[in-house]
N, CA, C and O atoms as a GROMACS GRO file, in nm:
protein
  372
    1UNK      N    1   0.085  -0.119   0.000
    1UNK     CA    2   0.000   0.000   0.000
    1UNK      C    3   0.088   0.124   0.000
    1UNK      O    4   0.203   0.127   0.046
    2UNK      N    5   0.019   0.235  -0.062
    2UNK     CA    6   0.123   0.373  -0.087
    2UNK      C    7   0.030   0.492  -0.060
    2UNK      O    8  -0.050   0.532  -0.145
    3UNK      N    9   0.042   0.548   0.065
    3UNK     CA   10  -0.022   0.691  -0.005
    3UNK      C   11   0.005   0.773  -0.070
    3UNK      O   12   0.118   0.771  -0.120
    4UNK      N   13  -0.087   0.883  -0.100
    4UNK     CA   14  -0.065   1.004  -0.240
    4UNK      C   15  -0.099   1.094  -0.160
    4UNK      O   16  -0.220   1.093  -0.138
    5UNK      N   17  -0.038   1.180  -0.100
    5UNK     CA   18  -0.145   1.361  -0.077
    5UNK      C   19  -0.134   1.389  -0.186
    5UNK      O   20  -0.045   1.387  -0.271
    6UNK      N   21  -0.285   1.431  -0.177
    6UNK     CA   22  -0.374   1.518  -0.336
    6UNK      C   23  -0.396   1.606  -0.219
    6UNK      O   24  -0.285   1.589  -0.167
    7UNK      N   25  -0.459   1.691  -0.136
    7UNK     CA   26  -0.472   1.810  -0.091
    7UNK      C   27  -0.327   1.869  -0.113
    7UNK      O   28  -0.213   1.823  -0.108
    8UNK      N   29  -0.398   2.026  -0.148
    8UNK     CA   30  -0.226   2.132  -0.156
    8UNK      C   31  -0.148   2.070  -0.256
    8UNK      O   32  -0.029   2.060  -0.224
    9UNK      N   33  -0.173   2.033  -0.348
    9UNK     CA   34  -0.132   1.972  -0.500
    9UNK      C   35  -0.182   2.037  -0.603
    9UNK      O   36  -0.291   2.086  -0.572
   10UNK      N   37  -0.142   2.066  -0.738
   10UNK     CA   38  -0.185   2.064  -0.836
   10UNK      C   39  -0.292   2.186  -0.782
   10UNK      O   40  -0.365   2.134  -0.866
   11UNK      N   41  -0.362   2.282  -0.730
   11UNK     CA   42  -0.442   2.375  -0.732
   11UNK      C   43  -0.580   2.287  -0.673
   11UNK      O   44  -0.694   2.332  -0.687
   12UNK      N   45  -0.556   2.179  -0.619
   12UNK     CA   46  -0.622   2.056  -0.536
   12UNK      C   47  -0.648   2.182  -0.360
   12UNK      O   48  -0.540   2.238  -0.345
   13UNK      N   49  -0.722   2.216  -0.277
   13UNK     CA   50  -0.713   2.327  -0.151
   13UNK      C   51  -0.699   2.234  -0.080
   13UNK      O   52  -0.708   2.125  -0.135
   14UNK      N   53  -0.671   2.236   0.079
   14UNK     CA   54  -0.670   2.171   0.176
   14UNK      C   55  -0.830   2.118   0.240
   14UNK      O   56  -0.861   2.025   0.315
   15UNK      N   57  -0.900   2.216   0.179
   15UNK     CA   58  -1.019   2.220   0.218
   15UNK      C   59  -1.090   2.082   0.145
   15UNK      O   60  -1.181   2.030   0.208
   16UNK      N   61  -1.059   2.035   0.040
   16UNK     CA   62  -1.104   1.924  -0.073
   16UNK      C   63  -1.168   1.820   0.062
   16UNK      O   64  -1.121   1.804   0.175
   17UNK      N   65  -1.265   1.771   0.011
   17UNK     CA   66  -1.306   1.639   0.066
   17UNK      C   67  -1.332   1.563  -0.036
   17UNK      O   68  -1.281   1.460   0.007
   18UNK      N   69  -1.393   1.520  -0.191
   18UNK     CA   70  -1.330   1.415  -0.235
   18UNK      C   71  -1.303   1.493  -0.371
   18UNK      O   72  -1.328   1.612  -0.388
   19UNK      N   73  -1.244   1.403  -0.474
   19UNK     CA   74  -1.181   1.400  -0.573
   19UNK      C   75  -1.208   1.333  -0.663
   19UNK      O   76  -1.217   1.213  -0.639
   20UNK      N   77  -1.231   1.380  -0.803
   20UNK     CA   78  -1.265   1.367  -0.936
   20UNK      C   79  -1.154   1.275  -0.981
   20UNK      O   80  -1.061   1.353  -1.004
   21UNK      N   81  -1.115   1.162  -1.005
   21UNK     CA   82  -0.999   1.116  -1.082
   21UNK      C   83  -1.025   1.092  -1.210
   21UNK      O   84  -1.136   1.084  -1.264
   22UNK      N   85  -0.916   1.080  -1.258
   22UNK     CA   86  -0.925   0.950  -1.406
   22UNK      C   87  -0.759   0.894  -1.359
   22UNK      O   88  -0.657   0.953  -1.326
   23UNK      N   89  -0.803   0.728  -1.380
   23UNK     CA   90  -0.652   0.663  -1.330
   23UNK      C   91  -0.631   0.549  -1.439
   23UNK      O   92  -0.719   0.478  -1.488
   24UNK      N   93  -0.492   0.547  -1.466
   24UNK     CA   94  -0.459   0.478  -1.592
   24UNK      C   95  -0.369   0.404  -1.554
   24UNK      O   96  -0.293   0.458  -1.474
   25UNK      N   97  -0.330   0.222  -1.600
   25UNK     CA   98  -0.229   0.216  -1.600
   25UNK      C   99  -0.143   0.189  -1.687
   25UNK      O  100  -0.220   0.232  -1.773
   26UNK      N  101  -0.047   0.156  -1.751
   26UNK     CA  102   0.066   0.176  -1.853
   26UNK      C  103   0.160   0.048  -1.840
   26UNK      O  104   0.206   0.016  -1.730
   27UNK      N  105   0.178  -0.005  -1.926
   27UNK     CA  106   0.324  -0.105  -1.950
   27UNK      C  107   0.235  -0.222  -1.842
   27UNK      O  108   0.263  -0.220  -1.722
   28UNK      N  109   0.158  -0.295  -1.879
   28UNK     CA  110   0.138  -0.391  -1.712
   28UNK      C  111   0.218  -0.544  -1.753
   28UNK      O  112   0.238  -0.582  -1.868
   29UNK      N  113   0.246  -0.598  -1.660
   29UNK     CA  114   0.339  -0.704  -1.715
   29UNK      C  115   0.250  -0.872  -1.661
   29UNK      O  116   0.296  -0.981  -1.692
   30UNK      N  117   0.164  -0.859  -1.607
   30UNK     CA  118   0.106  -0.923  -1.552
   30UNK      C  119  -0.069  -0.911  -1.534
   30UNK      O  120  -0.117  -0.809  -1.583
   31UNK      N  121  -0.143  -0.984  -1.485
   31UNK     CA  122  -0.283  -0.936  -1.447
   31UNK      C  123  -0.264  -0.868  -1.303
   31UNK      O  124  -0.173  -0.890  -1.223
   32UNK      N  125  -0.356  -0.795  -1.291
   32UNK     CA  126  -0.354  -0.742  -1.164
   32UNK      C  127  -0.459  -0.571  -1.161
   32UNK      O  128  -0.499  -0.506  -1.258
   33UNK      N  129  -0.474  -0.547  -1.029
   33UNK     CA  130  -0.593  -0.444  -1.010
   33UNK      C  131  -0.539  -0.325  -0.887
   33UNK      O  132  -0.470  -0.342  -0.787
   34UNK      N  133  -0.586  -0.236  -0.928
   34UNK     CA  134  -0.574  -0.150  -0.808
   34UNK      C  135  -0.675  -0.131  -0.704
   34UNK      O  136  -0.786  -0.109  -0.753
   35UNK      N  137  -0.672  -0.132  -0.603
   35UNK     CA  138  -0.802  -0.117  -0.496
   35UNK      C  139  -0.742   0.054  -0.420
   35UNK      O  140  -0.650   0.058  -0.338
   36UNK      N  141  -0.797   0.143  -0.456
   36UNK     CA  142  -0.762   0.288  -0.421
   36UNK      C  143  -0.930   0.343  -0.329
   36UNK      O  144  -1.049   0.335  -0.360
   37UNK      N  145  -0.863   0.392  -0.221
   37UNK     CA  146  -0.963   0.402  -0.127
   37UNK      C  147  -0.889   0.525  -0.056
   37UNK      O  148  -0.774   0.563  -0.078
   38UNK      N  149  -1.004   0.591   0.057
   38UNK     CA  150  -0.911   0.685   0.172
   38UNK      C  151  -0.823   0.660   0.228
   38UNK      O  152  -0.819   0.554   0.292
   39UNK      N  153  -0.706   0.759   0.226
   39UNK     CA  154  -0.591   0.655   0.314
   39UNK      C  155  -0.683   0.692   0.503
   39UNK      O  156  -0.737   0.790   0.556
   40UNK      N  157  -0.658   0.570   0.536
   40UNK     CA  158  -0.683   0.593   0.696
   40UNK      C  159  -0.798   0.482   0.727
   40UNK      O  160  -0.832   0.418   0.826
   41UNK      N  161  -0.841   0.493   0.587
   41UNK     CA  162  -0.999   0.415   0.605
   41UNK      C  163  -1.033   0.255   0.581
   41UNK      O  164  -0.951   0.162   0.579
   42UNK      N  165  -1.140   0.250   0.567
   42UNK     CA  166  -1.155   0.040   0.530
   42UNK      C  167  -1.133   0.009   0.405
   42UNK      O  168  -1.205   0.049   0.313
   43UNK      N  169  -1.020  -0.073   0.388
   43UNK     CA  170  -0.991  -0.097   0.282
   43UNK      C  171  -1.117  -0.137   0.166
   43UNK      O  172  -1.220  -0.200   0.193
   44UNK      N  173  -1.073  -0.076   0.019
   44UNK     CA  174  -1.172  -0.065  -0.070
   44UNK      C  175  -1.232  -0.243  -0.090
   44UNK      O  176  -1.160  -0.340  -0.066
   45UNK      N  177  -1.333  -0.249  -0.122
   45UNK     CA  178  -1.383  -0.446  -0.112
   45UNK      C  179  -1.393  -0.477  -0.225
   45UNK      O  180  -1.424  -0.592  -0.257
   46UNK      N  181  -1.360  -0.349  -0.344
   46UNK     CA  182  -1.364  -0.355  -0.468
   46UNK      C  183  -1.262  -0.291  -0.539
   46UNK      O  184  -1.202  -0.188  -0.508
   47UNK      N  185  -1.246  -0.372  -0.651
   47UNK     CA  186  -1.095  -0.280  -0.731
   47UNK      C  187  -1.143  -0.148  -0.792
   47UNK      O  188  -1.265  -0.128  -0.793
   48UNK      N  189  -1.067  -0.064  -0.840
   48UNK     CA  190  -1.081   0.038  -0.900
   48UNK      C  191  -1.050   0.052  -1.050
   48UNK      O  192  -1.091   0.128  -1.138
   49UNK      N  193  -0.948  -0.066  -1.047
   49UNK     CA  194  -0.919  -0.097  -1.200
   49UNK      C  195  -0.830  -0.195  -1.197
   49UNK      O  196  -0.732  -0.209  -1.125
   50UNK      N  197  -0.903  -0.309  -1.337
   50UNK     CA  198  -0.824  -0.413  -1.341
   50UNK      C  199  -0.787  -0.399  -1.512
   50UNK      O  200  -0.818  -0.332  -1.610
   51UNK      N  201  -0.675  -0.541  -1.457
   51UNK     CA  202  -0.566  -0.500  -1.623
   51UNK      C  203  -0.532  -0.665  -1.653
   51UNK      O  204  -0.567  -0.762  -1.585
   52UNK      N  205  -0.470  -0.663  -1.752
   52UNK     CA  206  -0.424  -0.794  -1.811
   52UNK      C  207  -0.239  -0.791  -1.848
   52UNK      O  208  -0.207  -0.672  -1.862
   53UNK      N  209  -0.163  -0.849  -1.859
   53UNK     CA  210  -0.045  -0.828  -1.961
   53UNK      C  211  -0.065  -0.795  -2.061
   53UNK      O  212  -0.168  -0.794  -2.128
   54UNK      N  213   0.076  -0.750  -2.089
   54UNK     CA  214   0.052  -0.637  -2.204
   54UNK      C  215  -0.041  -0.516  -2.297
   54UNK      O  216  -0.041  -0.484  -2.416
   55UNK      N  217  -0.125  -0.464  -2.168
   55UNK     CA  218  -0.174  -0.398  -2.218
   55UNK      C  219  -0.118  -0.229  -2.162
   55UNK      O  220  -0.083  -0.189  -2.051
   56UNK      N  221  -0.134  -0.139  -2.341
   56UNK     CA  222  -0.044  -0.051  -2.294
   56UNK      C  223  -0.079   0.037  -2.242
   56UNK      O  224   0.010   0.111  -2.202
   57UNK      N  225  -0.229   0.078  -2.211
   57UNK     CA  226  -0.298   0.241  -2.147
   57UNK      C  227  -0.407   0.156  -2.126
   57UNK      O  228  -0.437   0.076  -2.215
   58UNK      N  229  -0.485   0.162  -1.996
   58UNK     CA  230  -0.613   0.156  -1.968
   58UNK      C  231  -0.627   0.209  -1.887
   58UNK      O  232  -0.537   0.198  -1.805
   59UNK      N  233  -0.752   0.306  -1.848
   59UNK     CA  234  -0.793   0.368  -1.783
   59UNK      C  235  -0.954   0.382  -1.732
   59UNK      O  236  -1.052   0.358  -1.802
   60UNK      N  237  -0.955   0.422  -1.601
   60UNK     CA  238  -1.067   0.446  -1.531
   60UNK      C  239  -1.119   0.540  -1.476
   60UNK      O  240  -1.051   0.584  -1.383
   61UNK      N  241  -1.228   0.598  -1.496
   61UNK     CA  242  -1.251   0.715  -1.377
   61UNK      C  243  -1.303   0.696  -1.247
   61UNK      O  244  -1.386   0.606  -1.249
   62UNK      N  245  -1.284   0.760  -1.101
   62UNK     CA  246  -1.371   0.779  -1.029
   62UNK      C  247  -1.360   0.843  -0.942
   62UNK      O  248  -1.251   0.899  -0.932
   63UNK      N  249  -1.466   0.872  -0.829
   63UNK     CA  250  -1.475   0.989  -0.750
   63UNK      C  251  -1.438   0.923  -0.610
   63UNK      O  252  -1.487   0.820  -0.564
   64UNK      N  253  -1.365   0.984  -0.567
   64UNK     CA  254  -1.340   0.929  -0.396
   64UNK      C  255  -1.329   1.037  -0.319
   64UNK      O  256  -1.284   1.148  -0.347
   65UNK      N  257  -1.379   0.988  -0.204
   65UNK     CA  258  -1.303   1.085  -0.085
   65UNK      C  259  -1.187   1.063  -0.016
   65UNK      O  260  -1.131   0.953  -0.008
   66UNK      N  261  -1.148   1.168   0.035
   66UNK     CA  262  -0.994   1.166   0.091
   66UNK      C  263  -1.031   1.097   0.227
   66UNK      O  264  -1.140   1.070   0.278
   67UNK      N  265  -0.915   1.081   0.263
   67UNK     CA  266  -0.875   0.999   0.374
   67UNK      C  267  -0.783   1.124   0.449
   67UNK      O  268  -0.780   1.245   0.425
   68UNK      N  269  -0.709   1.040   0.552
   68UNK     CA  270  -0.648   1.139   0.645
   68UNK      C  271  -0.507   1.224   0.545
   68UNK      O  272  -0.413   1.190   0.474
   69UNK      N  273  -0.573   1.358   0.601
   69UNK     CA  274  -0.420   1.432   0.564
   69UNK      C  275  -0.455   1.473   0.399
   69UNK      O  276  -0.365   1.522   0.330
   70UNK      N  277  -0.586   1.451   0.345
   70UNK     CA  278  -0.620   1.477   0.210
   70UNK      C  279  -0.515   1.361   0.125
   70UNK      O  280  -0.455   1.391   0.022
   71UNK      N  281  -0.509   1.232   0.189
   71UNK     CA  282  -0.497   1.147   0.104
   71UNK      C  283  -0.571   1.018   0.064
   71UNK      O  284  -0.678   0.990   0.118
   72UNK      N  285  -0.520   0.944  -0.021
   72UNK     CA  286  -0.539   0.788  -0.086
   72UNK      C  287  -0.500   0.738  -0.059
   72UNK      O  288  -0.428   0.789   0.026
   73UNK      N  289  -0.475   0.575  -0.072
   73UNK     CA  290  -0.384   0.495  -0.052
   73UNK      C  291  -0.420   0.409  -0.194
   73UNK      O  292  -0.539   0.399  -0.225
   74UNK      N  293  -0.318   0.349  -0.279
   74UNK     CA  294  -0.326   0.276  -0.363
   74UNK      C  295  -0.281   0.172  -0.341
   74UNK      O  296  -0.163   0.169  -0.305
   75UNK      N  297  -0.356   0.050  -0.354
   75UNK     CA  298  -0.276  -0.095  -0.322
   75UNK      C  299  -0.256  -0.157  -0.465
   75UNK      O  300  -0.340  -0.114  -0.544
   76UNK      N  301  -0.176  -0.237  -0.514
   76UNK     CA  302  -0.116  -0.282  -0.652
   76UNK      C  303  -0.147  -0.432  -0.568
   76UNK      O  304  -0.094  -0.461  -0.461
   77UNK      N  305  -0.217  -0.494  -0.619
   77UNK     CA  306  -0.313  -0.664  -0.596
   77UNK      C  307  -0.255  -0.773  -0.729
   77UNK      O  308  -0.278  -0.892  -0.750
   78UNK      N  309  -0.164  -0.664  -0.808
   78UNK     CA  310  -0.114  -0.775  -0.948
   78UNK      C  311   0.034  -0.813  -0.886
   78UNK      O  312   0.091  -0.751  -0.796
   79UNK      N  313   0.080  -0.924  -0.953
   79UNK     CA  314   0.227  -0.986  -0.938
   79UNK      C  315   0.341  -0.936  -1.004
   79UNK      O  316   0.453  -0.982  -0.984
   80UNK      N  317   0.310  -0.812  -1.107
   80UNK     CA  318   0.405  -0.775  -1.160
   80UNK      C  319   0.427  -0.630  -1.189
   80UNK      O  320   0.356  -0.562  -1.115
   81UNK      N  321   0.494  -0.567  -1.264
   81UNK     CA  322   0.508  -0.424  -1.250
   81UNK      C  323   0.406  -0.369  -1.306
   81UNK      O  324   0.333  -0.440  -1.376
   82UNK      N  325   0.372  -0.205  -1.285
   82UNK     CA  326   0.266  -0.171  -1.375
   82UNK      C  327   0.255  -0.032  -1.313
   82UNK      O  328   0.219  -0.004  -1.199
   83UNK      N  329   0.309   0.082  -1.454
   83UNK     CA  330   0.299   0.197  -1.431
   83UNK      C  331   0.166   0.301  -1.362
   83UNK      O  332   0.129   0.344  -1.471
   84UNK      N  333   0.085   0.358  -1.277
   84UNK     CA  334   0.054   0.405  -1.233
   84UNK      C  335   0.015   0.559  -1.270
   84UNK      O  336   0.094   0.639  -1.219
   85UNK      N  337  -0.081   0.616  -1.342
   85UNK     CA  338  -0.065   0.753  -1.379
   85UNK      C  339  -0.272   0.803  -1.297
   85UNK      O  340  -0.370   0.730  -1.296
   86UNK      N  341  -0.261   0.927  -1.251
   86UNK     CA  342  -0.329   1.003  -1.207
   86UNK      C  343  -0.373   1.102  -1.249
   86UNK      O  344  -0.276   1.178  -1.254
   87UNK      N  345  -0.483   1.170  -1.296
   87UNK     CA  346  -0.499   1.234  -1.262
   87UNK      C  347  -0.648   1.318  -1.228
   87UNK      O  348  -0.754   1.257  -1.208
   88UNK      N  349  -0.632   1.487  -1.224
   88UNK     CA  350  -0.769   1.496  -1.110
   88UNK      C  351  -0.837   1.573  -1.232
   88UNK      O  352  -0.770   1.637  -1.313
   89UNK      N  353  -0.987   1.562  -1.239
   89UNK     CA  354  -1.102   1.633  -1.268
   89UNK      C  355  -1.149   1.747  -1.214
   89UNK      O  356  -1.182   1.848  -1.275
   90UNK      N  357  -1.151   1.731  -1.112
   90UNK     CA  358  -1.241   1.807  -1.025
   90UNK      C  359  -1.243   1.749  -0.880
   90UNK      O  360  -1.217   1.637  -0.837
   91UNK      N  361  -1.282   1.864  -0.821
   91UNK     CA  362  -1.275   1.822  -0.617
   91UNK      C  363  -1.433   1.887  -0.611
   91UNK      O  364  -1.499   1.938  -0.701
   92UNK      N  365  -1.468   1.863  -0.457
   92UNK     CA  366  -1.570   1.854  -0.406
   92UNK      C  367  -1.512   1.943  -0.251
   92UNK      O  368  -1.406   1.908  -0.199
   93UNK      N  369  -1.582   2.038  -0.201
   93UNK     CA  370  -1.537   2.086  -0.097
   93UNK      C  371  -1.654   2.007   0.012
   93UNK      O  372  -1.648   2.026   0.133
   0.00000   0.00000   0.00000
């Protein structure tokens, strides 16, 4: 598991409570999924995005709320590498 602060980022305020994403991942070498949830909170019971080998861009959108400290936590649930890209839409105060 990894957190991200998105508050005080990118023009993201401290004030944000959740967040607009679109999340992609790149180069995956394996199957595998991300489960991205609040960092602090119950882990997500569902992935956020799943992938296959060799595939080179796929992407997902969705809306979450922050967790402690205006962050995420991303967990990587696949066996092999797999680039990670972010980014935000829109926040929600």
């Amino acid at each position: 598991a990894r957190n991200f602060t998105i508050t005080g980022k990118c023009g993201i305020p401290p004030t944000a409570i959740s967040v607009v994403f679109n999340f992609v991942v790149w180069n995956t070498t394996s199957y595998g999924d991300f489960k991205i949830y609040p960092a602090g909170g119950t882990v997500a019971p569902v992935s956020t995005l799943n992938w296959g080998p060799g595939i080179l861009m796929l992407a997902n959108a969705a809306v979450l709320p922050l967790g402690t400290s205006g962050q995420i936590t991303v967990v990587n649930e696949g066996s092999g590498t797999v680039d990670l890209i972010f980014d935000v839409n829109g926040y929600f105060q």
